[in-house]
Structures are given as C-alpha cells and as structure tokens.
C-alpha atoms as one frame of an Amber mdcrd trajectory, in Angstrom:
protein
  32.691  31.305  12.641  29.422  32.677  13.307  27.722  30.967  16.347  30.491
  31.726  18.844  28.580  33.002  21.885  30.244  36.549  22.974  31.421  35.287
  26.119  34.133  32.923  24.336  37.626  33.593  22.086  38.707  31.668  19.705
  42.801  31.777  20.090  45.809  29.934  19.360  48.809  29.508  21.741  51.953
  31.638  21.227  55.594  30.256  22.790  57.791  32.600  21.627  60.454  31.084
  23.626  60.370  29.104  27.215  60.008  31.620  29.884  55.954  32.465  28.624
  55.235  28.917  30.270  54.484  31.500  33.612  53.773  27.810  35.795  56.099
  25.258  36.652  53.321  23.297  37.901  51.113  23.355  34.196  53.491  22.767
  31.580  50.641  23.228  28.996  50.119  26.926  30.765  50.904  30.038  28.423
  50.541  33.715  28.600  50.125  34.971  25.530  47.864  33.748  22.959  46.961
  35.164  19.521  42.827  35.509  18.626  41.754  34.244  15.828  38.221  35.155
  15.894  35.725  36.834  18.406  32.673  38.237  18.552  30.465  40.301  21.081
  31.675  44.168  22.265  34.947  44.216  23.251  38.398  46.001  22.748  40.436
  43.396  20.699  39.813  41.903  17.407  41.341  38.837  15.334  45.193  39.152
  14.912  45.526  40.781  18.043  47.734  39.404  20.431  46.895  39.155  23.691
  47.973  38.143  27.817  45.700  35.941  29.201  45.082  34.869  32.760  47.050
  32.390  34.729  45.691  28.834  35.073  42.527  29.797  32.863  40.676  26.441
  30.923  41.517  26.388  27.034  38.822  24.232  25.615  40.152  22.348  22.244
  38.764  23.480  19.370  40.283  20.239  16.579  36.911  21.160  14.127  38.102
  24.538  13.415  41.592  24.138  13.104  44.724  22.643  14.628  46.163  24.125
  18.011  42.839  26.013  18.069  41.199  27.045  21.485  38.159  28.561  23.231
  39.039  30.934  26.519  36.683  33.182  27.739  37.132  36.876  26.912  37.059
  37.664  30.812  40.368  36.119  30.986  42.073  38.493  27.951  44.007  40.510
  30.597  46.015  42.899  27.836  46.407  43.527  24.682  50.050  43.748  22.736
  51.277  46.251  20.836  55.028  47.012  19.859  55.820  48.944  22.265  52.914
  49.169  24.633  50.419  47.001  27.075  46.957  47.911  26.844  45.965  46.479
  29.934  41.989  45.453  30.268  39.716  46.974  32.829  40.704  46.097  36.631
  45.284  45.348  35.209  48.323  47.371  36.070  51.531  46.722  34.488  54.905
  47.586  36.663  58.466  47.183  36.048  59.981  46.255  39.122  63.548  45.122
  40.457  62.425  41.486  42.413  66.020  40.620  43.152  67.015  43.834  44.460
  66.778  42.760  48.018  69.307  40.273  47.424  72.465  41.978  48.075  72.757
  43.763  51.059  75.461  46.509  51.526  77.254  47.503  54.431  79.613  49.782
  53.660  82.205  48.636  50.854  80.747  45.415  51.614  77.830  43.251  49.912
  76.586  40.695  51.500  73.971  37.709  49.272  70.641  37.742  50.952  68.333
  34.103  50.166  65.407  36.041  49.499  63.952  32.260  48.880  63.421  31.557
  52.269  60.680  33.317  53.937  60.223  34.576  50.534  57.364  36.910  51.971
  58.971  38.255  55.011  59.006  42.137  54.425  62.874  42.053  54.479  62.807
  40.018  50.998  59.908  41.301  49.062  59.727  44.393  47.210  56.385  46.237
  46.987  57.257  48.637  44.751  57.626  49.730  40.955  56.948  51.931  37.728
  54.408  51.873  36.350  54.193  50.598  32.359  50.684  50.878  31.417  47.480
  51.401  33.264  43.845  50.453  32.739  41.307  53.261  32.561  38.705  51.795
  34.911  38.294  49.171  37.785  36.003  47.800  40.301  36.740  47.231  43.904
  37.108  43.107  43.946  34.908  42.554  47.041  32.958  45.726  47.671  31.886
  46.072  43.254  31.861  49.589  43.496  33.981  51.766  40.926  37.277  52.786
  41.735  39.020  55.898  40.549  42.083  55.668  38.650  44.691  58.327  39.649
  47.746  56.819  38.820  49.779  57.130  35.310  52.560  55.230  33.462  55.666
  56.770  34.993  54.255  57.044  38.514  56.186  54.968  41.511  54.030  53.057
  43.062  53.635  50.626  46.180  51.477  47.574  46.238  50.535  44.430  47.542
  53.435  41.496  48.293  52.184  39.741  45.488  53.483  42.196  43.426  56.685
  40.254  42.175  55.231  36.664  42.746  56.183  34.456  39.323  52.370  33.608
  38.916  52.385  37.580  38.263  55.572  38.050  35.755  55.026  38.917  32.440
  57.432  38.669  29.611  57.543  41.712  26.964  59.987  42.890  24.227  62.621
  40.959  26.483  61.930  42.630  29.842  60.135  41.062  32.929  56.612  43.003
  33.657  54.648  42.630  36.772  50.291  42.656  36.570  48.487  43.214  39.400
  45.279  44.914  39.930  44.702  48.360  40.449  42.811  48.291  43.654  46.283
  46.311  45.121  47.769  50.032  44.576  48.525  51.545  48.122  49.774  54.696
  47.023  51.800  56.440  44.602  55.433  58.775  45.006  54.673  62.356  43.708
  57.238  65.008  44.443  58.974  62.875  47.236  55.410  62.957  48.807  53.104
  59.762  49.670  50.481  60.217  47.735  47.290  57.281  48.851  45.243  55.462
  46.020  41.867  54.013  46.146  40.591  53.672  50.179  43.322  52.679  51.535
  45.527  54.755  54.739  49.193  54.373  56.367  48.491  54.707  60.136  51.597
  54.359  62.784  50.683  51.743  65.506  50.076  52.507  69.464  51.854  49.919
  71.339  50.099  49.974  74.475  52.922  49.994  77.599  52.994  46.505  78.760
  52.212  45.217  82.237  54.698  43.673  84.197  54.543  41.442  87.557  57.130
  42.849  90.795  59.083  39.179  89.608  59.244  40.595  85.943  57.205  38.608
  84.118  54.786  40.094  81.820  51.228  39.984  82.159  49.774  41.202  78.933
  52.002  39.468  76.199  48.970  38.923  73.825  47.034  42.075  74.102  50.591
  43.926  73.337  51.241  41.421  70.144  47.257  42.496  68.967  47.263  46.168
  68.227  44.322  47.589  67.290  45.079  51.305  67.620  47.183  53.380  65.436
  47.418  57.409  64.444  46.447  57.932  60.566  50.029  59.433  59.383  48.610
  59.281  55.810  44.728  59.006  54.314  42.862  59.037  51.308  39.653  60.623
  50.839  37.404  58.022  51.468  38.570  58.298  55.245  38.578  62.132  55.270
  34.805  62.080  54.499  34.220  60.134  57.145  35.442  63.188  59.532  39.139
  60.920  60.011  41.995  63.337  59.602  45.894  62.981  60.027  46.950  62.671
  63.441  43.653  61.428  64.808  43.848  57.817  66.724  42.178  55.007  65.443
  40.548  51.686  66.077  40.620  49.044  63.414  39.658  45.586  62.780  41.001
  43.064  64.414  44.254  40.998  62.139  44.107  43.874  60.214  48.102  45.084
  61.225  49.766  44.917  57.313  53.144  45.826  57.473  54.730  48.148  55.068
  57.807  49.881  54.337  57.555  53.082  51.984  60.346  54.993  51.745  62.262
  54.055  54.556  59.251  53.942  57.188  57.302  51.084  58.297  53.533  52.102
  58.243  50.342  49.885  58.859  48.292  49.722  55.825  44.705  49.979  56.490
  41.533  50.016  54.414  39.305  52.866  55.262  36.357  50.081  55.706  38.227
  47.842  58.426  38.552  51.258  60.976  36.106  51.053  63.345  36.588  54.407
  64.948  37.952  57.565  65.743  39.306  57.731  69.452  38.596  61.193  71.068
C-alpha cells in the first residue's frame, strides 16, 4: 500500500500456540507477528516474521484486510529464521536455566527452593546464560553514545536480574529464549576468566570497622549499611583510561552497591560513570 509512512508496519498477529501471549495481564498481547508490508530502510521485508516488543500499541487496520495491524518498526525487536534470531540493533538473545535455583542440594539431598517469593533476592534469580544471537550494534540507553559489541553467540554471559523476568521470555523452535539489551551485559566467561563488557567494573566493598559504645551498642549502624568504598577487583577500559586500575580503592555514588554473584563470588557491580574517585 503505498502511503505507509516509514515509521509504521503493516503486520498480522501470529499464535502459534498459547505460551506467545508473553502477558497475563493483556490477553490481546503477542510476540510474534508476521509483516505484511513495509516501507522505509530497514532489515526485514514482507513475509518475514518477526518478535515484537512487549506491551507495544497495534493500531487496527479493518480497510486493508482482516486481523491487519499498524506497529511501529522501532518495536520489530528480531527477525525469525529457522534456526536463527536476528536480533535488531540494541537485543541479545540468551538461553538460560530460570528454575535452576530451585532445588538446592546438600549432599545426597535436594531440597525445593520457592524462588516465587522474593523472586528478586540474589539467592533466587539467575543472572546468567548463553548466548543465542547477538545484535551488531547498540547505544548506551541513557548516555546515547555507541557501545562496542564484544560478545558472540556461544559466550557465557552475566547480566542484569531482569534477565529471566516472563515480560523477557521468548518462545522459539520449542525452547524458552531470554532478550535483553546489550548494554545490561556485565561481563562475559572466557577461559574461566571474567572478562567486563561495555563500562561497567566488579569492585569488592570496604566495610568500614564499626564504632561501638563501652555498653556495646553501636554507634554508626547507618554509615556501615551505606558503603561507598570498594577496591576495583575487575574493570573495563572505560575505567582504565581514566588512570583506575585493579586494586586501587574507590569512591562511588551513593545507592549505587549492586550485588552480584559470578562464579561463586559476590562482587559490586559498578558503572565506570557513578565512581567518583580514586582514593590515594
């Protein structure tokens, strides 16, 4: 149809079966659609199918055809092949075990762990994955600039705690995908070495010795539960330019004290824009 402005997709809805309505909350919600007919520069075509964003507006489209809709093309987040994602610009694709938290061994014995409650506690959430397919560029969300891709399909990664949330799952040739964006990638596992991605760093935390009254009662309970000071254990390159090297104390931002566990050790995550300083 000539007159569609390059910004919109004409697509139609695909339900292969019920676990691609991603929401319980928006029944009429889908993640894959099929296009039917686009225009403007971009890297799908008609027949193509396609993942699509969560929660995005289809507009009806009854004049051109039944079960026809507009999207906008910003919201195509991959495109579907056989055998293969092609993710869009910013999208990662991971497999990752979600319920592998959920049995807890001790021995001979397993134990069932509700990962349901406090579903976000860092003892139920898994952070990490392989990854599927990869996009070839990305921008940082909030800062715009370009980010460099330096991951592959294959790598291990860790990421955000988002990673495995069901707004996130997506459904392909039977197995359950994960997309997040790239910049959400902390750091990749490359010959049992931690390996950081875009600007972010792993510092250990300095728990400052805590002051105590002669009755026992302690005096600085809040500055001891607000640390602010860490050593970098692990950096990318955006800090190293910056003169920050590993084992040099820091001081970052304040609510800026991300737990995560990689490996087996707990590390602060920190972004090489929220430290503040270099302690000498």
């Amino acid at each position: 149809m000539k007159g569609i402005l390059p910004i919109y997709v004409l697509v139609r809805k695909l339900v292969d079966h019920e676990n691609l309505v991603t929401s319980k909350w928006y029944k009429e919600e889908y993640q894959q659609c099929e296009v039917v007919e686009v225009h403007g520069d971009v890297d799908f075509n008609a027949g193509d199918r396609i993942l699509i964003g969560n929660k995005i507006t289809f507009d009806p489209a009854e004049k051109l055809g039944d079960g026809l809709f507009f999207i906008y093309a910003e919201d195509v987040y991959g495109i579907m092949d056989e055998d293969k994602i092609t993710p869009r610009r910013d999208f990662v694709y991971i497999k990752a075990n979600k319920d592998r938290k959920k049995v807890l061994k001790h021995g001979d014995l397993e134990l069932y762990n509700d990962t349901s409650y406090n579903p976000l506690d860092d003892k139920n959430i898994v952070q990490d994955g392989v990854i599927l397919s990869i996009c070839k560029e990305a921008k940082h969300d909030y800062f715009g600039h370009d980010l460099k891709i330096e991951a592959k399909p294959g790598d291990k990664v860790y990421t955000h705690h988002f990673l495995t949330d069901q707004d996130n799952e997506r459904d392909f040739n039977g197995e359950k995908y994960y997309e997040i964006r790239y910049e959400n990638l902390y750091c990749k596992i490359e010959d049992d070495h931690i390996v950081m991605l875009n600007d972010w760093n792993f510092i250990t935390p300095v728990v400052a010795e805590q002051e105590v009254s002669e009755s026992g009662i302690i005096l600085d309970f809040k500055q001891k539960n607000q640390i602010r000071v860490g050593v970098v254990n692990h950096t990318c390159q955006s800090l190293l330019d910056r003169g920050i090297n590993v084992g040099d104390k820091i001081f970052f931002k304040y609510g800026r004290e991300y737990k995560i566990d990689v490996e087996g050790t707990v590390y602060y995550r920190i972004e090489t824009n929220d430290i503040l300083y270099k302690i000498e």
